[in-house]
TORVEXLO-515746 format. One record per residue: residue in one letter; x, y, z of N, C-alpha, C, CB in turn. Coordinates in steps of 0.02 Angstrom, whole numbers, padded with zeros to 5 digits, always signed. Atoms other than C-alpha are relative to their C-alpha. Glycine has a CB too. Example, Ala and Ser with C-alpha at 12.3 -4.5 7.8 and 13.67 -1.06 7.14 Angstrom:
% residues 2
a+00045-00059+00000+00615-00225+00390+00045+00060+00000-00050+00001+00062s-00042-00059-00003+00684-00053+00357-00039+00055+00037+00020+00023-00071
% end
This chain:
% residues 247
x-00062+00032+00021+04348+04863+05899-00011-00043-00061+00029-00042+00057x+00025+00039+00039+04267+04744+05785-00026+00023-00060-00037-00029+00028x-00014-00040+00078+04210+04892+05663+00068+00024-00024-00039+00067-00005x-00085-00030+00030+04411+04963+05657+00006-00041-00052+00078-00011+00053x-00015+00036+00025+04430+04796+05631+00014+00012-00079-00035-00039+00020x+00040+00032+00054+04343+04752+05482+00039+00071-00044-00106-00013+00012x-00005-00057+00064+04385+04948+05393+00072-00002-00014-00026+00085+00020x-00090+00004+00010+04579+04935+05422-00012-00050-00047+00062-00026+00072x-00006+00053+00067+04558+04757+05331-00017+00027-00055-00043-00062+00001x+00026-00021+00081+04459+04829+05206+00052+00052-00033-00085+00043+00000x-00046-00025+00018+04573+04967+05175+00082-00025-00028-00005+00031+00042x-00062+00014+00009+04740+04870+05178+00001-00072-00041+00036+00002+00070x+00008+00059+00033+04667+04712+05120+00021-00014-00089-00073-00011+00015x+00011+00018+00071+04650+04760+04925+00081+00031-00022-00079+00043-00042x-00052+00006+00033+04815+04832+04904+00044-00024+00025+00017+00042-00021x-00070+00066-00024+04933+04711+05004+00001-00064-00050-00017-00045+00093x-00018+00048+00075+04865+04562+04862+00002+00065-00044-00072-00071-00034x-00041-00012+00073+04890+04678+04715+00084+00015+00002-00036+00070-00041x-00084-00019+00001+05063+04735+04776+00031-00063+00008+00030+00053+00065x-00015+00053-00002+05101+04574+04837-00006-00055-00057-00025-00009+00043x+00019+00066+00037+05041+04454+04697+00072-00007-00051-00085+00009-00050x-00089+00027+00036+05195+04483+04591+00062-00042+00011+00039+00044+00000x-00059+00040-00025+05314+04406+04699-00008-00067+00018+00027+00028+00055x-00011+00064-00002+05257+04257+04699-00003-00036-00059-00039-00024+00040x+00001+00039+00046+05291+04104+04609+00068+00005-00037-00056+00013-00037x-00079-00001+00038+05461+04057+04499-00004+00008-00081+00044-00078+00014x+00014-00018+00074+05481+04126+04337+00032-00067-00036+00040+00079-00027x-00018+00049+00059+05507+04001+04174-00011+00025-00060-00035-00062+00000x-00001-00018+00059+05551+04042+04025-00051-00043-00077+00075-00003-00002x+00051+00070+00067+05419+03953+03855+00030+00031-00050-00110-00004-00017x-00001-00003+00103+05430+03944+03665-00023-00022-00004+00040-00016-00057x+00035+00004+00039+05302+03964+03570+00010+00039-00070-00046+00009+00030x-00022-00043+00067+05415+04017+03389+00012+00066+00062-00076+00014-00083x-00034-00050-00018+05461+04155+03509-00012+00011+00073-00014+00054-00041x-00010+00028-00075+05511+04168+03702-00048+00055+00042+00093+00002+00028x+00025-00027-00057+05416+04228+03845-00009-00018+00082-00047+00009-00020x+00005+00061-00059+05425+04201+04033-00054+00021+00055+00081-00011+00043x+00075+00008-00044+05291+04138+04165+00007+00007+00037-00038-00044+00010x+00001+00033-00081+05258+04153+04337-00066-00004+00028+00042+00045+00057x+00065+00008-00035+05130+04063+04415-00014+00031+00071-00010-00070+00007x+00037-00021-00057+05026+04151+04540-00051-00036+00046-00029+00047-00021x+00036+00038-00060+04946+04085+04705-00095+00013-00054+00016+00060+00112x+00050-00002+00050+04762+04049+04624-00081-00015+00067+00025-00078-00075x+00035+00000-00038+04610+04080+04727-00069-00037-00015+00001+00055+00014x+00045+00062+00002+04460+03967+04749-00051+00021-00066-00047-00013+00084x+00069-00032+00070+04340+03992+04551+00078+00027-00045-00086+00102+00036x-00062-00011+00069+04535+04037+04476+00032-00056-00017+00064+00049+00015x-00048+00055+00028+04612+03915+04360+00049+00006-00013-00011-00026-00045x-00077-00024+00052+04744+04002+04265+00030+00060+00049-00023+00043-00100x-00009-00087-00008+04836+04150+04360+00075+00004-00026-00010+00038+00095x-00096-00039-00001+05015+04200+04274-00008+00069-00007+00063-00022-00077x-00043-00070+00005+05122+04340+04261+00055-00009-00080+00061+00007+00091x-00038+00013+00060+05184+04376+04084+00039+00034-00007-00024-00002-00052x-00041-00048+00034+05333+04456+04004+00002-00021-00053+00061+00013+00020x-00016+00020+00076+05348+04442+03818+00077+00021-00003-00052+00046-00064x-00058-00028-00008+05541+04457+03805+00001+00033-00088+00064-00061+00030x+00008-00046+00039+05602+04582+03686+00017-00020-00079+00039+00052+00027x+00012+00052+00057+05594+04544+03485+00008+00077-00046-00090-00060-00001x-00020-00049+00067+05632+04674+03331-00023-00016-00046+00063+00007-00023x+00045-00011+00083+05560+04731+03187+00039+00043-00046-00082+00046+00006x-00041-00029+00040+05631+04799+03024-00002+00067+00014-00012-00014-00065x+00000-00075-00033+05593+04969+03084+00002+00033+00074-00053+00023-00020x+00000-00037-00067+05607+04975+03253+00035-00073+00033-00089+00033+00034x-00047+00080-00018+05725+04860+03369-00004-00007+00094+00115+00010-00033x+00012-00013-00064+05704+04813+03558-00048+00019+00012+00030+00032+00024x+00075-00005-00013+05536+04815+03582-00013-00050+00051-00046-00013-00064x+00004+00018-00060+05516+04760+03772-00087+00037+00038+00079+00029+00035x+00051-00015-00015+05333+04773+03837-00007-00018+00072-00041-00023-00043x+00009+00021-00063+05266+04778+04023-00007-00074+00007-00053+00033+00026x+00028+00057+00008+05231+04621+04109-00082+00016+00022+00041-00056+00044x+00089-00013-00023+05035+04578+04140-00033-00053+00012-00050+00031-00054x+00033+00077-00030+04925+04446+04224-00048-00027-00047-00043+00006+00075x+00037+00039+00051+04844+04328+04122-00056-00039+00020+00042-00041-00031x+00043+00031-00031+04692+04243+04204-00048-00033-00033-00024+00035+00037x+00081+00052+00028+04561+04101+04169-00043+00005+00088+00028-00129-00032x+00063+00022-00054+04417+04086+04284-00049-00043+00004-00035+00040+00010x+00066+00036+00033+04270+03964+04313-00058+00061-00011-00034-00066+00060x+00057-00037+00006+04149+04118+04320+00039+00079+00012-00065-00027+00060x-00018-00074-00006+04159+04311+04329+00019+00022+00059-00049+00042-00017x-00036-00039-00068+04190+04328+04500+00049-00019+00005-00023-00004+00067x-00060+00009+00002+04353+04260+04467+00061+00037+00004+00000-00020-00036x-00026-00063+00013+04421+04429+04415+00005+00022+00079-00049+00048-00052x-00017-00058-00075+04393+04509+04599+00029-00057+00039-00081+00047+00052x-00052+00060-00053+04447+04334+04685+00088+00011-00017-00024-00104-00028x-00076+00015+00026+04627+04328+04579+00024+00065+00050+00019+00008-00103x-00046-00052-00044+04671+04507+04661-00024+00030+00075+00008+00066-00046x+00054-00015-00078+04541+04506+04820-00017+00059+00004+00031-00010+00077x+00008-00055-00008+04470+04657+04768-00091+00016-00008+00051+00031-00049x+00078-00032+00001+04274+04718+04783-00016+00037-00068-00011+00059+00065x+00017-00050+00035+04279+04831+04632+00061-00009-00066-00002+00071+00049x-00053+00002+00054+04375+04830+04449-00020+00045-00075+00010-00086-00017x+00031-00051+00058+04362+04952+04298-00069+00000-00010+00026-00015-00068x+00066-00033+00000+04200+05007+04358-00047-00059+00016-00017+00038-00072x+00049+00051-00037+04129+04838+04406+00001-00020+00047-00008-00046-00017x+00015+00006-00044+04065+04777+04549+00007-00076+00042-00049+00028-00012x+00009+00094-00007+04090+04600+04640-00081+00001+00010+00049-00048+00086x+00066+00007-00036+03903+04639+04731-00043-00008-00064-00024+00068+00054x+00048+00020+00092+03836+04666+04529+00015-00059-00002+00027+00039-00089x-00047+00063+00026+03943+04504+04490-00053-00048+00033+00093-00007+00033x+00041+00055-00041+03862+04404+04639-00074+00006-00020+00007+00011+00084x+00080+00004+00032+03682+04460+04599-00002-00015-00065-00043+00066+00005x+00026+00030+00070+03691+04425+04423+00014-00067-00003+00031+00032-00063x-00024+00058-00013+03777+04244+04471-00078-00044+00032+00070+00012+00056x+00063+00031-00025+03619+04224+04587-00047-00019-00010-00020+00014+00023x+00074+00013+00038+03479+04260+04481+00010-00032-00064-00043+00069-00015x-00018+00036+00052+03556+04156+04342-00003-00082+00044+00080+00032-00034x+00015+00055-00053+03550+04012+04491-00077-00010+00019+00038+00019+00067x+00058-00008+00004+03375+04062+04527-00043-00041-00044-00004+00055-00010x+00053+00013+00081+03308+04025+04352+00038-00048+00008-00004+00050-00087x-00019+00078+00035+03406+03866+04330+00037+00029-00052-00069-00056-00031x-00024-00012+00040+03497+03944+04232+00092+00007+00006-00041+00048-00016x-00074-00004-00021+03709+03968+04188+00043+00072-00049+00038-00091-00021x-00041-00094+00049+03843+04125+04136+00025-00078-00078+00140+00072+00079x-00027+00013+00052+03877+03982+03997-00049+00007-00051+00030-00058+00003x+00027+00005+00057+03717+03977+03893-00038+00045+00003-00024-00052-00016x+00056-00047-00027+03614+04119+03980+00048+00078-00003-00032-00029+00093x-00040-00048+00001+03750+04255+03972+00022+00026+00071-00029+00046-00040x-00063+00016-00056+03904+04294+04086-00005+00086+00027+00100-00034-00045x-00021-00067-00032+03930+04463+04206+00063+00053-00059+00045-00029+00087x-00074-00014+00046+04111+04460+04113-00003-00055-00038+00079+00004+00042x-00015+00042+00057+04151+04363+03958+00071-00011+00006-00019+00030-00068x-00060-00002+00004+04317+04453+03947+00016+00062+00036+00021-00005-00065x-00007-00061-00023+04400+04591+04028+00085+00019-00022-00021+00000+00084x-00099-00024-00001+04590+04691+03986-00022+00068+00047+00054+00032-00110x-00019-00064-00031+04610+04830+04118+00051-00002+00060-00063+00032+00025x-00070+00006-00058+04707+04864+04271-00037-00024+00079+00050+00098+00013x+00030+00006-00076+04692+04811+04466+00050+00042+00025-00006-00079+00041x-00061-00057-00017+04794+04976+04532+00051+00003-00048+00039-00013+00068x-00055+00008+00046+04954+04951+04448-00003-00043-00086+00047-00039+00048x-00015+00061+00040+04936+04792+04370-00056-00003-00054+00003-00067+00047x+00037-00013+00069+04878+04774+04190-00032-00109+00016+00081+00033-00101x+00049+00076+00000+04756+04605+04167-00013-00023-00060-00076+00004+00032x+00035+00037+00069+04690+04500+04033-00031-00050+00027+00049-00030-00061x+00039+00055-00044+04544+04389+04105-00052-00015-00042-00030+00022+00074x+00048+00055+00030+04455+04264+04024-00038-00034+00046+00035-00051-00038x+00024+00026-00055+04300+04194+04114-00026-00082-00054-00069+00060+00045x-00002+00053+00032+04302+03994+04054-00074+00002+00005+00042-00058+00025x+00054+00039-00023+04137+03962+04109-00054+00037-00076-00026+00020+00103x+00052-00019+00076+04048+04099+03972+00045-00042-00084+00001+00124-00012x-00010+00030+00064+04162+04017+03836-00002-00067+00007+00059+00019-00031x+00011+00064+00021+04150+03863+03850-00085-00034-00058+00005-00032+00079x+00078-00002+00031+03981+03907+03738+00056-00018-00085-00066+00109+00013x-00046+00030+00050+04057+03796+03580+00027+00069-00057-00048-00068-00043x+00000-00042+00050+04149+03915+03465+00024+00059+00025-00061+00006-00029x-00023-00086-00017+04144+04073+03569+00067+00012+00052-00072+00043+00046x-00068-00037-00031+04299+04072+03674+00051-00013-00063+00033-00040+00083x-00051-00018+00044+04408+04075+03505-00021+00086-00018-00001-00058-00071x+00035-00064-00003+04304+04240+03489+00036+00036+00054-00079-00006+00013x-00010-00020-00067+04334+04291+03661+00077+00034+00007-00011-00066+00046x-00064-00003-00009+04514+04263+03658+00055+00063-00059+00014-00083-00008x-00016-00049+00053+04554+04375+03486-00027+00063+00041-00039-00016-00079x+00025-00052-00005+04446+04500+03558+00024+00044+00060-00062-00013-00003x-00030-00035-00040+04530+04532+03712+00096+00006-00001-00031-00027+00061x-00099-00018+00018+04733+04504+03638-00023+00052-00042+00066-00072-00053x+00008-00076+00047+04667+04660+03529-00001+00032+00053-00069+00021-00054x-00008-00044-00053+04631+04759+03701+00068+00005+00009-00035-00019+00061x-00063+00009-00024+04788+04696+03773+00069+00024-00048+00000-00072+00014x-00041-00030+00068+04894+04734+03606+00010+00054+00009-00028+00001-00065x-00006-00084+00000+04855+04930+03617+00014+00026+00063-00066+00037-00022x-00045-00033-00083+04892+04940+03809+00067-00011+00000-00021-00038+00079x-00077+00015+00004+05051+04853+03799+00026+00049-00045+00019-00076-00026x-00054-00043+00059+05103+04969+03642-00013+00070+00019-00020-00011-00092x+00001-00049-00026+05009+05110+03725+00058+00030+00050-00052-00006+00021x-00047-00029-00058+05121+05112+03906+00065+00013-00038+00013-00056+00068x-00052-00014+00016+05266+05099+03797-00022+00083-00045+00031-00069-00040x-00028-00063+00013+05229+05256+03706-00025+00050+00028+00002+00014-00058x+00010-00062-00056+05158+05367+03836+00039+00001+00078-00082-00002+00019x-00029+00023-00073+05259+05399+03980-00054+00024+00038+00077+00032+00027x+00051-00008-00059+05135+05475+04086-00031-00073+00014-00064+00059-00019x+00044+00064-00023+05023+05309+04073+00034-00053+00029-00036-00033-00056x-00039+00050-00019+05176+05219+04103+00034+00007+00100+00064+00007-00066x+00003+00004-00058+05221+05308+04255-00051-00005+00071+00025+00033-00004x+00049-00026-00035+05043+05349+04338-00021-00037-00018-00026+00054+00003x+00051+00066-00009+04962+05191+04314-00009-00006+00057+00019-00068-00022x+00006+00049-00060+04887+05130+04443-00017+00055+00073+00085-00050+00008x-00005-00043-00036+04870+05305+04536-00071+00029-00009+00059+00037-00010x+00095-00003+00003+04675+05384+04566-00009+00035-00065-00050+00053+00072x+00046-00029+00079+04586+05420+04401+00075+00016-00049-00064+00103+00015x-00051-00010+00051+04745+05412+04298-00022+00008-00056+00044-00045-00005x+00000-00003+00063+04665+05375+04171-00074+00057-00041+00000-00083-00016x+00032-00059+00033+04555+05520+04157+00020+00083-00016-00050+00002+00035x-00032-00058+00015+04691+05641+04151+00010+00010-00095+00076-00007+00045x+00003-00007+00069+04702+05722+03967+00060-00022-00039-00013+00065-00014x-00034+00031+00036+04865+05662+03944+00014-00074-00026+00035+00019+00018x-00007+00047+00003+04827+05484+03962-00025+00007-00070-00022-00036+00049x+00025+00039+00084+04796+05445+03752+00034-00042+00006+00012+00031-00080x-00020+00052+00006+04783+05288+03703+00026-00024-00061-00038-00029+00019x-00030-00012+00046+04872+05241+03556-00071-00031-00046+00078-00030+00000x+00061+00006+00068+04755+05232+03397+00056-00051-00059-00028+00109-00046x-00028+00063+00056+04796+05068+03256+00046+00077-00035-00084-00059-00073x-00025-00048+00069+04869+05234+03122+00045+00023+00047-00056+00065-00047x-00046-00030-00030+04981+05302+03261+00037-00056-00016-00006+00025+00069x-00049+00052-00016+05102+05141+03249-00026-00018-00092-00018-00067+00084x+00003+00043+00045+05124+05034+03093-00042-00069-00004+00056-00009-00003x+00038+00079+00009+05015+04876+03028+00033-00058+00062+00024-00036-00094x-00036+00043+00000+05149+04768+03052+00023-00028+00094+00056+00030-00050x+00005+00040-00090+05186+04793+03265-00055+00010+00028+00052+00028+00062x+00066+00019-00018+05009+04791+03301+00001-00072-00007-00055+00034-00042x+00003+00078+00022+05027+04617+03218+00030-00026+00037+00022-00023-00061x-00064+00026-00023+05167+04566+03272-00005-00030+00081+00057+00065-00007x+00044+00002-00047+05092+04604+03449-00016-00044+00019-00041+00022-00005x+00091+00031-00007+04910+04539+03444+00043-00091-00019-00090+00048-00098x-00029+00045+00006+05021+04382+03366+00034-00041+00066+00037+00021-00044x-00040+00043-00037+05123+04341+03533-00057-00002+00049+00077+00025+00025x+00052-00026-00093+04969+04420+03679-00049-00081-00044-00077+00139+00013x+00050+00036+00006+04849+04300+03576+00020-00084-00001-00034+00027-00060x-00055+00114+00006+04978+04111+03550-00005+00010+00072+00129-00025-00042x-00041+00036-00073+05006+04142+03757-00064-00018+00018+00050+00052+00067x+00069+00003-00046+04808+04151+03798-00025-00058-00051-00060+00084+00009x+00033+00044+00043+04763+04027+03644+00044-00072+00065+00027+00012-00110x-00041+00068-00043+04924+03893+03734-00045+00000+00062+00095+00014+00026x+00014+00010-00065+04828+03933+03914-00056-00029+00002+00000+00052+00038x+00044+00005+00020+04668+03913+03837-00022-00079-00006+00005+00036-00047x-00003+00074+00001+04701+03731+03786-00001-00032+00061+00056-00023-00030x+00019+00010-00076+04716+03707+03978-00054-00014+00021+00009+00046+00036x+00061-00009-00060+04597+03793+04060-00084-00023-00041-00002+00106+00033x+00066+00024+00008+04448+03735+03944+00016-00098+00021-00032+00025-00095x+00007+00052-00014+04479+03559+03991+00012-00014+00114+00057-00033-00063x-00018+00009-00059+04494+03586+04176-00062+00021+00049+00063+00036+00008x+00070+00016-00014+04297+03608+04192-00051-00002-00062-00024+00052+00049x+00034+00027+00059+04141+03551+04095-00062+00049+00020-00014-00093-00005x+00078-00045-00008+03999+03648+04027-00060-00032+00038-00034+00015-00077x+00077-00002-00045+03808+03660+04125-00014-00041-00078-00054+00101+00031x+00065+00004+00056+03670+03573+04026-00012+00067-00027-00076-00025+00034x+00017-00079+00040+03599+03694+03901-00073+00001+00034-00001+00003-00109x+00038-00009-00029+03457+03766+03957-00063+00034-00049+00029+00030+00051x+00053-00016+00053+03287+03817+03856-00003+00057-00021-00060-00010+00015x-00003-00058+00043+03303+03989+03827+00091+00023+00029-00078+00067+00021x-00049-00017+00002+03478+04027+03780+00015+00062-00049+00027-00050-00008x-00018-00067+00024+03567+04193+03755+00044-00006-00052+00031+00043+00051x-00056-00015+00052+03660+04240+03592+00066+00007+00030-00013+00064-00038x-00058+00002+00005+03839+04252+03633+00032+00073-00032+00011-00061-00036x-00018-00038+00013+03886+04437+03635+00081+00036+00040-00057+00023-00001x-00065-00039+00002+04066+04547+03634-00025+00067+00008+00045-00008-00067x+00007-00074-00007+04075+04723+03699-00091+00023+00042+00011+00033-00096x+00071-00020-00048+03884+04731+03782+00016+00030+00041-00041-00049+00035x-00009-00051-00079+03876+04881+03902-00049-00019+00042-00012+00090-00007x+00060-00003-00044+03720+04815+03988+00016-00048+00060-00069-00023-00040x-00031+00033-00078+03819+04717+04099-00001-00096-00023-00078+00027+00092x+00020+00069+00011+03792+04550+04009+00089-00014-00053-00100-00009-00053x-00074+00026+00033+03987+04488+03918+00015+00050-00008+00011-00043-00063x-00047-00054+00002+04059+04654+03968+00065-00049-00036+00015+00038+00086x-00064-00013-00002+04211+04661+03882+00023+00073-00026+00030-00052-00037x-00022-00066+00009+04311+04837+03903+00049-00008+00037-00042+00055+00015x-00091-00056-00032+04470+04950+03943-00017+00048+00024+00063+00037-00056x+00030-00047-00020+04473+05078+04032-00022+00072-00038+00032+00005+00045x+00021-00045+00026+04468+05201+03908+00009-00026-00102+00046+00068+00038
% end
């Protein structure tokens, strides 16, 4: 009875929070030079920041009504933040059990994900449905690099948001098994679209995470530095400041 247990939970556990997490919390409308509205999400123990964004819709000389999904916006103190916000074991190919062992042996050594290098830095992908943008405070708070951080993942976030809008398949089959290794999922490429709503974009995804930003770095303080400290890298596949999409 006690193994059912445990596999039903496991089974029903990870998608009751992602289906569920939307509905909570009361939306509010901000301005920042142009409107978007929030809803705070229940925030689990290592999460600082969790909303729910909509950018409301905004026109361009060539194109008008431009309405983009909404998508969760997350700060964390550390990388396991990401699988706490949606209580999930597993996320575009990472692992919480990697997450925790690399957390450990960075504890081990005396060491921290702020000056020794982080599991996650940054991450834009999906938890089933739901599109993400997760910032882990704890690797930026390395002076300098979460303004890095933060550009580097409103560029991910930019081309998904402009992607779902022009693929319907990705728009309907998100979130459904290996969607995104079907051949019709393409992702949109900068030369498919114009300069200008790429900009335009990367301009509103990057003012909402720069405004949250101002927050969540004051709402914990960096580790001592420690004697041998890691460079401060973007995009690393070796598992050290992953940041990626799914495709």
């Amino acid at each position: 009875m006690i193994k059912l247990k445990n596999i039903l939970f496991e089974i029903s556990q990870e998608d009751a929070n992602i289906t569920n997490l939307v509905a909570l919390g009361a939306e509010t409308v901000e301005d920042l030079t142009f409107k978007f509205k929030s809803k705070k999400m229940s925030t689990a123990k290592g999460v600082l920041i969790h909303d729910y964004i909509t950018i409301e819709a905004f026109n361009l000389p060539d194109r008008e009504s431009i309405q983009f999904q909404s998508y969760h916006l997350i700060f964390g103190e550390s990388s396991m933040a990401i699988f706490d916000a949606f209580g999930v074991n597993e996320t575009a190919g990472l692992s919480r059990s990697d997450c925790q062992a690399h957390l450990d042996q960075l504890k081990a050594n005396g060491q921290s994900e702020t000056w020794d290098g982080a599991f996650i830095a940054g991450l834009t992908n999906w938890s089933g449905a739901e599109l993400y943008v997760f910032y882990n405070v704890g690797r930026m708070l390395w002076p300098g690099f979460g303004n890095r951080v933060l550009v580097h993942e409103s560029l991910h976030l930019t081309r998904d948001l402009i992607t779902i809008n022009a693929n319907e398949y990705i728009k309907q089959n998100q979130g459904k098994k290996d969607w995104w290794a079907d051949d019709r999922a393409v992702f949109t490429k900068l030369e498919d679209n114009n300069e200008e709503y790429f900009a335009e974009t990367l301009e509103r995804c990057s003012a909402i995470a720069d405004d949250r930003w101002d927050k969540a770095k004051t709402m914990m303080k960096a580790p001592p530095k420690t004697k041998s400290i890691t460079s401060p890298s973007i995009g690393n596949k070796s598992g050290i400041d992953i940041t990626q999409t799914t495709k």
